[in-house]
Structure formats: C-alpha cells, structure tokens
PAKE-292770 format. One record per atom (N, C-alpha, C): residue number from 1; residue in one letter; chain; y, x, z. Coordinates in Angstrom, 3 decimals. Atoms other than C-alpha are relative to their C-alpha. Example, Ala and Ser with C-alpha at 12.3 -4.5 7.8 and 13.67 -1.06 7.14 Angstrom:
BEGIN
+-----+------+-----+----------+----------+----------+
! seq ! type ! mol !    north !     east !       up !
+-----+------+-----+----------+----------+----------+
!   1 !    A !   A !   -1.190 !    0.890 !    0.000 !
!   1 !    A !   A !   -4.500 !   12.300 !    7.800 !
!   1 !    A !   A !    1.200 !    0.900 !    0.000 !
!   2 !    S !   A !   -1.190 !   -0.820 !   -0.060 !
!   2 !    S !   A !   -1.060 !   13.670 !    7.140 !
!   2 !    S !   A !    1.090 !   -0.770 !    0.730 !
+-----+------+-----+----------+----------+----------+
END
This chain:
BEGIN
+-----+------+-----+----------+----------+----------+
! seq ! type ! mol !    north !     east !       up !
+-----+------+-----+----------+----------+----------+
!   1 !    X !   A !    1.367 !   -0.096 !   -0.514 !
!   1 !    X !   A !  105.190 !   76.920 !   91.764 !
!   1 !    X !   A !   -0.451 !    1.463 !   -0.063 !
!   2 !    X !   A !    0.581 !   -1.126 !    0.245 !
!   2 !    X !   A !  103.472 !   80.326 !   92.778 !
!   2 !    X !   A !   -0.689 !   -0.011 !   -0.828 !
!   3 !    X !   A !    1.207 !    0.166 !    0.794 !
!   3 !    X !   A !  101.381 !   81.743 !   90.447 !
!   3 !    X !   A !   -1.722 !    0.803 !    0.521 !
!   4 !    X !   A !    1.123 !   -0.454 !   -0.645 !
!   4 !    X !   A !   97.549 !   82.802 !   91.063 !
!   4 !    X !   A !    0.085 !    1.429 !    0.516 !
!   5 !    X !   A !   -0.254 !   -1.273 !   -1.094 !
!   5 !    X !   A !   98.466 !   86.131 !   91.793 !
!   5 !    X !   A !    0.925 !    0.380 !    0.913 !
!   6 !    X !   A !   -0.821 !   -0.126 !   -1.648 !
!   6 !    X !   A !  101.241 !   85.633 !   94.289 !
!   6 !    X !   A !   -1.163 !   -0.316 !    0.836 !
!   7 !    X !   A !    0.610 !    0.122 !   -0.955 !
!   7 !    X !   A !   98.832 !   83.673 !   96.054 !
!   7 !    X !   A !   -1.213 !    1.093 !    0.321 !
!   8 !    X !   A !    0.963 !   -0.969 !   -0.513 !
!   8 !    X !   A !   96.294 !   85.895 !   95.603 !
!   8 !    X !   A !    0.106 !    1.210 !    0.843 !
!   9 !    X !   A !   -0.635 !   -1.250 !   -0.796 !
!   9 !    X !   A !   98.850 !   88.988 !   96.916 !
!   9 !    X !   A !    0.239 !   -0.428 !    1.492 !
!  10 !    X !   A !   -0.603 !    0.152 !   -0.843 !
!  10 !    X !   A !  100.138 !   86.872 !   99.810 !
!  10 !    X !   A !   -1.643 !   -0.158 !    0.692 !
!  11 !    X !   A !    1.478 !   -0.026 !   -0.716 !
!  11 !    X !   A !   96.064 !   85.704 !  100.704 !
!  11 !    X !   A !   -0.260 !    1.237 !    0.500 !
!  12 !    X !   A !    0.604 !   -0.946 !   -0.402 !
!  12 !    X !   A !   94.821 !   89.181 !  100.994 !
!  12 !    X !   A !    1.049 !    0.734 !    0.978 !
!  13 !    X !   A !   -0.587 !   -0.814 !   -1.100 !
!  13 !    X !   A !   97.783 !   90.149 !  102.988 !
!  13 !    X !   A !   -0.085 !   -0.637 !    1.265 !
!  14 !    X !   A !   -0.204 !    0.355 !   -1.460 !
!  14 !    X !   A !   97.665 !   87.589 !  105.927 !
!  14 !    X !   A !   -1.543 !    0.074 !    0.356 !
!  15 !    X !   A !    1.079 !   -0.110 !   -0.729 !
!  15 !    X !   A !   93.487 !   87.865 !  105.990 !
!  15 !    X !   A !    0.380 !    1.524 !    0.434 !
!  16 !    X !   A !   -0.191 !   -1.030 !    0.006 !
!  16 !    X !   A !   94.414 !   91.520 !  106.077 !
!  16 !    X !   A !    1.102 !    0.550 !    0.974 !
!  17 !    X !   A !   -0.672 !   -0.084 !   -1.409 !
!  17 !    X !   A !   96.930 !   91.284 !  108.950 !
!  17 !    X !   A !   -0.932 !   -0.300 !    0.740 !
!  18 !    X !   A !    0.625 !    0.538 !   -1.196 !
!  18 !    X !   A !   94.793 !   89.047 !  110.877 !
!  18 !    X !   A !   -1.244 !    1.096 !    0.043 !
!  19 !    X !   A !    1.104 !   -0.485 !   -0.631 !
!  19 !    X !   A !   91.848 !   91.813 !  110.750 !
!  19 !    X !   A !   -1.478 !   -0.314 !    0.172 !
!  20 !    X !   A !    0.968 !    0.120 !    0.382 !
!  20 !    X !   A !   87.968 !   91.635 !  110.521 !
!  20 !    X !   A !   -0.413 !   -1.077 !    1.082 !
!  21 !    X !   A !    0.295 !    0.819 !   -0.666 !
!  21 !    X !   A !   87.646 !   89.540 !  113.245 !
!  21 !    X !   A !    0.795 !   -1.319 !    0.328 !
!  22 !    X !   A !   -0.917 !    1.521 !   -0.534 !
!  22 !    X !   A !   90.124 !   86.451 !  113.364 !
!  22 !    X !   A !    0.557 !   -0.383 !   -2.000 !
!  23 !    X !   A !    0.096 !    0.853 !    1.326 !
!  23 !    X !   A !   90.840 !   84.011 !  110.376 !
!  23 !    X !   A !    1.393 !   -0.820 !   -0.334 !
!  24 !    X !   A !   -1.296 !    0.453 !    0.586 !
!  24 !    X !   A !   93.739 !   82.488 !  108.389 !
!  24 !    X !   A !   -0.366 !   -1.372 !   -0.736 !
!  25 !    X !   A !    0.414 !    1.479 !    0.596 !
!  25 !    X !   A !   94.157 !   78.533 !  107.681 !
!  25 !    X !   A !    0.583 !    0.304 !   -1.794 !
!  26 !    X !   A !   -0.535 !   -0.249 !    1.489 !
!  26 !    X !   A !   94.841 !   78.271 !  103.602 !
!  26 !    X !   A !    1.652 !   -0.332 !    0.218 !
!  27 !    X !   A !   -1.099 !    0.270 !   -0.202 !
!  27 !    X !   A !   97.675 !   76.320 !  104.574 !
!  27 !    X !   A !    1.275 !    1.222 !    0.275 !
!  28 !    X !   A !   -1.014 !   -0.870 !   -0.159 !
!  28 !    X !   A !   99.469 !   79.310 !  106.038 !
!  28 !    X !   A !    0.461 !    0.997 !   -1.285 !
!  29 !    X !   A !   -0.426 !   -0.691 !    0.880 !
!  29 !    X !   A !   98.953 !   81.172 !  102.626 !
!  29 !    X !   A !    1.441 !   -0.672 !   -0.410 !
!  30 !    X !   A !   -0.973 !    1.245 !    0.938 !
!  30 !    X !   A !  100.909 !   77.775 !  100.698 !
!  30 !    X !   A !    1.118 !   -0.144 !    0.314 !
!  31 !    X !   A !   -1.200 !   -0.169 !   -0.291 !
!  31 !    X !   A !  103.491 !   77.906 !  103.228 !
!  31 !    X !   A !    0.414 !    1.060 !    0.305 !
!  32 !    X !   A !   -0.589 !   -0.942 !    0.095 !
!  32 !    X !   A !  104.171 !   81.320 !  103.046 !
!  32 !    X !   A !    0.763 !    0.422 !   -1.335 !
!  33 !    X !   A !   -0.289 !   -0.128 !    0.849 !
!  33 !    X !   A !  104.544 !   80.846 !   99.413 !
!  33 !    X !   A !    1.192 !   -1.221 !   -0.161 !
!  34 !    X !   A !   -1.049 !    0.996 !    0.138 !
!  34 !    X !   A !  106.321 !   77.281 !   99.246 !
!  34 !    X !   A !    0.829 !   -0.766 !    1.230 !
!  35 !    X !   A !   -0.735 !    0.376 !   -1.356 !
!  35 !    X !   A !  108.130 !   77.019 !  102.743 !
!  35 !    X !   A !   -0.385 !   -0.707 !    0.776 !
!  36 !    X !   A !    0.759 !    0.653 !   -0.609 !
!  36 !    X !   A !  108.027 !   75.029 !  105.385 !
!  36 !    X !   A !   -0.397 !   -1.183 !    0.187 !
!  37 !    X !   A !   -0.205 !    0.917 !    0.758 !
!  37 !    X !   A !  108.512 !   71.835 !  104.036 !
!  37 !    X !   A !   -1.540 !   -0.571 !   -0.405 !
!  38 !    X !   A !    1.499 !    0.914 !    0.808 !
!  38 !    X !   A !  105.206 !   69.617 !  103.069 !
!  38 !    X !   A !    0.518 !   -0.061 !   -1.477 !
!  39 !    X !   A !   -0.487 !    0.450 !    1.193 !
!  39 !    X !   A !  107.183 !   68.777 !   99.740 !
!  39 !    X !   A !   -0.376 !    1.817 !   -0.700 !
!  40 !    X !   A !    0.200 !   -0.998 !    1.116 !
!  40 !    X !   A !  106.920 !   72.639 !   98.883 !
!  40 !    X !   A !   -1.366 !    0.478 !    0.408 !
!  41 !    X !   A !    1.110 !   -1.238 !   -0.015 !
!  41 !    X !   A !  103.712 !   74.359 !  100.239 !
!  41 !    X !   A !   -1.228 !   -1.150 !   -0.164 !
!  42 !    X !   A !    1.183 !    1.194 !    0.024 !
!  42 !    X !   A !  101.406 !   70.817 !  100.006 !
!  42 !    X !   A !   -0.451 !   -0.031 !   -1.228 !
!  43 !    X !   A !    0.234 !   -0.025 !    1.584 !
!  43 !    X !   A !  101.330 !   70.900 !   95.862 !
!  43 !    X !   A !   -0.748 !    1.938 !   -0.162 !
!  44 !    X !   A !    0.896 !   -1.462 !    0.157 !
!  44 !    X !   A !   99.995 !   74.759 !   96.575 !
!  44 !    X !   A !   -1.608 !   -0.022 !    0.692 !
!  45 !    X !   A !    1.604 !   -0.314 !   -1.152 !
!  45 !    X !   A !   96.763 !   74.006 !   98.910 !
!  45 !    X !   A !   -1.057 !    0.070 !   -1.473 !
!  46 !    X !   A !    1.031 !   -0.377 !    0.797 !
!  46 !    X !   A !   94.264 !   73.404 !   95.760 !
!  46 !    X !   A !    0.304 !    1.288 !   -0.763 !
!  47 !    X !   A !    0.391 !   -1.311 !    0.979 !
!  47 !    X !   A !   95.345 !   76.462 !   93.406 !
!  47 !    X !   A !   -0.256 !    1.349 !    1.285 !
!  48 !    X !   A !    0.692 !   -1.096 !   -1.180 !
!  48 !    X !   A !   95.236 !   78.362 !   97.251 !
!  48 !    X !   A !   -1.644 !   -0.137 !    0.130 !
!  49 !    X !   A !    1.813 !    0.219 !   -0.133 !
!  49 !    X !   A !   91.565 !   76.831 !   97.306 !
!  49 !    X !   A !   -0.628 !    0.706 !   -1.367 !
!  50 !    X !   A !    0.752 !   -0.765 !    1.221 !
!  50 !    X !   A !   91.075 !   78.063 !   93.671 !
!  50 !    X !   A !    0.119 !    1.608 !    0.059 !
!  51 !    X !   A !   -0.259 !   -1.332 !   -0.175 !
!  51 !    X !   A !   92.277 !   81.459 !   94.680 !
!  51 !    X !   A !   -1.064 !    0.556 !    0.756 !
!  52 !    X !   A !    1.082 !   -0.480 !   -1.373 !
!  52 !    X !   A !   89.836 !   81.396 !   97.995 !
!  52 !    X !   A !   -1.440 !   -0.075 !   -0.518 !
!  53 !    X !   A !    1.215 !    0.070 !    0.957 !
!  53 !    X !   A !   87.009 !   80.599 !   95.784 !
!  53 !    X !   A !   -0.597 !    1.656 !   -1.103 !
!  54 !    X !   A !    0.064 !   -0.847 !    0.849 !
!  54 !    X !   A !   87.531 !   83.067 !   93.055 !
!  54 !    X !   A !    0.165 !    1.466 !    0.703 !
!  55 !    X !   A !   -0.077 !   -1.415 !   -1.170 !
!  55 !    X !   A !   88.160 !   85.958 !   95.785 !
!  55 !    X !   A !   -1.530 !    0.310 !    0.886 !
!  56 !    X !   A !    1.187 !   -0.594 !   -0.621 !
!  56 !    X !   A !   85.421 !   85.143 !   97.699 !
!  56 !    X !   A !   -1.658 !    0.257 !   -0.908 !
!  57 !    X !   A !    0.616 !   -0.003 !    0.800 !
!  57 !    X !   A !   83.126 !   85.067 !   94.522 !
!  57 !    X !   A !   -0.483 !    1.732 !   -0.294 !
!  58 !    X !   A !    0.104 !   -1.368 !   -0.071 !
!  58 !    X !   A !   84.517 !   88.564 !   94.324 !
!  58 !    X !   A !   -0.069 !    0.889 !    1.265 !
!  59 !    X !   A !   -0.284 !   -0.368 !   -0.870 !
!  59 !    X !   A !   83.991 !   89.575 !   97.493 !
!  59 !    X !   A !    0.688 !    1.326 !    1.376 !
!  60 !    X !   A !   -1.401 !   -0.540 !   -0.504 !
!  60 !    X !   A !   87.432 !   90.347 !   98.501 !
!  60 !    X !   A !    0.194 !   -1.269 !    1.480 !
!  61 !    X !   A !    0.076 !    0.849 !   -1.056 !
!  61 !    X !   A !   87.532 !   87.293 !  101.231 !
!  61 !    X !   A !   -0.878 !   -1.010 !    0.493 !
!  62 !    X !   A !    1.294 !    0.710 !   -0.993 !
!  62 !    X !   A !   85.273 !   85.153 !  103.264 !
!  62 !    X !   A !    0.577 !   -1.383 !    0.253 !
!  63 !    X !   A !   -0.337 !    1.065 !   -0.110 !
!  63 !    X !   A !   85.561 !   81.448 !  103.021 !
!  63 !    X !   A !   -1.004 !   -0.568 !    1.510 !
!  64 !    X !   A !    0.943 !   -0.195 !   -1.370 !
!  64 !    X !   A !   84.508 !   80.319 !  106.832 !
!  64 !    X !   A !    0.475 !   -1.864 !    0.249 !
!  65 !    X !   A !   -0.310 !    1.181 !   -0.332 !
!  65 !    X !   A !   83.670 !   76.913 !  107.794 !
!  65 !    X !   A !   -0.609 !   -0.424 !    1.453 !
!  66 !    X !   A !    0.639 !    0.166 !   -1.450 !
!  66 !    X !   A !   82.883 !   76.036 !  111.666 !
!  66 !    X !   A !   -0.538 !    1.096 !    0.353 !
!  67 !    X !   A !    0.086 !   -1.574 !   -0.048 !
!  67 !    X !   A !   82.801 !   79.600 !  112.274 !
!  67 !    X !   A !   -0.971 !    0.883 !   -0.368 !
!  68 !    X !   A !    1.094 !   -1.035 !    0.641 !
!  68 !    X !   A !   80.407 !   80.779 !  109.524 !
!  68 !    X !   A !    0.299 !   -0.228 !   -1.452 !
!  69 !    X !   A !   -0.598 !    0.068 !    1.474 !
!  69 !    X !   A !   80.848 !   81.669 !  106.060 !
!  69 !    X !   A !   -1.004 !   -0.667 !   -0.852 !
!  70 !    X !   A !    0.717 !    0.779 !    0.791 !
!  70 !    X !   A !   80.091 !   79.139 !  103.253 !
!  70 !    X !   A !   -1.282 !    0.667 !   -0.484 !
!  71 !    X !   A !    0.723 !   -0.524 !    0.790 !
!  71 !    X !   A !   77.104 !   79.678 !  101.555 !
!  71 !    X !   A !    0.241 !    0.123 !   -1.122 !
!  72 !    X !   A !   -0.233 !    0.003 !    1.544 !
!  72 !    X !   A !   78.218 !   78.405 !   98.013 !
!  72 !    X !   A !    1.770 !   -0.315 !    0.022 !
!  73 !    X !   A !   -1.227 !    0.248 !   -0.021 !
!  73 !    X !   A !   81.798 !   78.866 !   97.620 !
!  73 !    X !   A !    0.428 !   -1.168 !   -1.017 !
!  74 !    X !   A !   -0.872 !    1.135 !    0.299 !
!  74 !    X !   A !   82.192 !   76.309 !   94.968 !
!  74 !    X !   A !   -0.194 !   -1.454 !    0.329 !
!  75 !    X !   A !    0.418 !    1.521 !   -0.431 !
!  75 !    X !   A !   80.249 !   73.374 !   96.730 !
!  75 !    X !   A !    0.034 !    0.442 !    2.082 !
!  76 !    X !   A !    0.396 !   -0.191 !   -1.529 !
!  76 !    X !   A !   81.513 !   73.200 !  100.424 !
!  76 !    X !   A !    1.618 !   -0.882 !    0.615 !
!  77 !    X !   A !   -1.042 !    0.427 !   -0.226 !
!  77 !    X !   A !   83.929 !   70.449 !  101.901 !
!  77 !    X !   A !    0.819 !    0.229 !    1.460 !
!  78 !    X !   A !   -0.502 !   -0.304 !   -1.009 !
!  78 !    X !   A !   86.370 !   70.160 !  104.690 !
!  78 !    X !   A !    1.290 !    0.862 !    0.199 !
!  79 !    X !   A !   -0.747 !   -1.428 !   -0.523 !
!  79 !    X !   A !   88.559 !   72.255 !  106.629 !
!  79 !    X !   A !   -0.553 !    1.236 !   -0.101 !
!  80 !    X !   A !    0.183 !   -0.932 !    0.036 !
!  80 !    X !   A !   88.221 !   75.769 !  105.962 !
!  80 !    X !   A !    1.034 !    0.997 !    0.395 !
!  81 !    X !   A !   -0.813 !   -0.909 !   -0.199 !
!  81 !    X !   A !   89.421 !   79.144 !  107.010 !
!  81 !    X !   A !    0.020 !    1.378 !   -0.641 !
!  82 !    X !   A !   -0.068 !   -1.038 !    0.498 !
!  82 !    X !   A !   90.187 !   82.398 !  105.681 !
!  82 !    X !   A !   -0.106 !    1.497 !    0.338 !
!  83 !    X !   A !    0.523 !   -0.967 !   -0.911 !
!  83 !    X !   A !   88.678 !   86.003 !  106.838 !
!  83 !    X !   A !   -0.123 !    1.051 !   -1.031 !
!  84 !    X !   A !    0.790 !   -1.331 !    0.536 !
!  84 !    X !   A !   88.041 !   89.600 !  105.672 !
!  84 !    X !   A !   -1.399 !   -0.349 !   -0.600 !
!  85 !    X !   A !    1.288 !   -0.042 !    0.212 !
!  85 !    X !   A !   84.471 !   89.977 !  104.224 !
!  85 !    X !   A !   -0.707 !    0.633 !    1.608 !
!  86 !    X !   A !    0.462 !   -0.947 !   -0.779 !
!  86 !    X !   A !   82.263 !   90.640 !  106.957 !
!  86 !    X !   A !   -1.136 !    0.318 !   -0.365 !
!  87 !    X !   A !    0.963 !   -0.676 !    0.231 !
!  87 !    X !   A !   79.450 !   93.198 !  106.651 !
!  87 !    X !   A !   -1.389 !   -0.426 !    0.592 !
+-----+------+-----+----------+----------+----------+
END
C-alpha cells in the first residue's frame, strides 16, 4: 500500500501537469500508485481522499465538485475532482 506521501508526491504532480485550469479524478492518483487493476488502486481511493482533504486544508490543492470548489473540505459527498488552487 502507498504511503501518504507517495500519494501526496504523485497528487501534486498530476494536478500540476494538468495546470490551473483542468482537473484530475482521485482515481487517477490510486491508479497511478496501485495499477491498473481495481484489486490494486480501489483499497487506495479513501487514504487518496484523506490526502485531498489534508492538502486542500493546506492550500496546496482544490477539491472541485460540479465544477466549483468545496466549501468544507471535510463535509462534502460524491464524485470529486482534483485542481491547482485557484486564486
């Protein structure tokens, strides 16, 4: 299993490819970390959600839901996506 700071290294690198304007599913972090396989990157989506939380707390990333960022990162369900901070 990754640990919080892989994911946290591999998060800030694919919002950080994709650029201030376009967004990254969590999923793609989990399977960048545990392949492509459901059996390996599916047991990573919550500590990727605890990562996207605790990042965007610090705001290092932008938790975005129906194309606007949460208000309260730790109360907000659904699909979500992953973004730069925007200004």
């Amino acid at each position: 299993m990754a640990s919080e700071a892989e994911i946290e290294e591999t998060m800030l690198r694919l919002v950080a490819e994709r650029g201030s304007d376009k967004t990254c599913c969590p999923s793609e972090v989990a399977r960048a970390l545990g392949g492509p396989h459901s059996d390996g990157w599916g047991p990573l989506m919550q500590p990727v959600r605890r990562v996207a939380v605790r990042l965007t707390k610090d705001g290092r990333v932008q938790i975005v839901r129906k194309g606007k960022p949460v208000d309260d990162p730790d109360d907000f369900r659904g699909i979500y996506r992953l973004s730069l901070p925007r200004s």
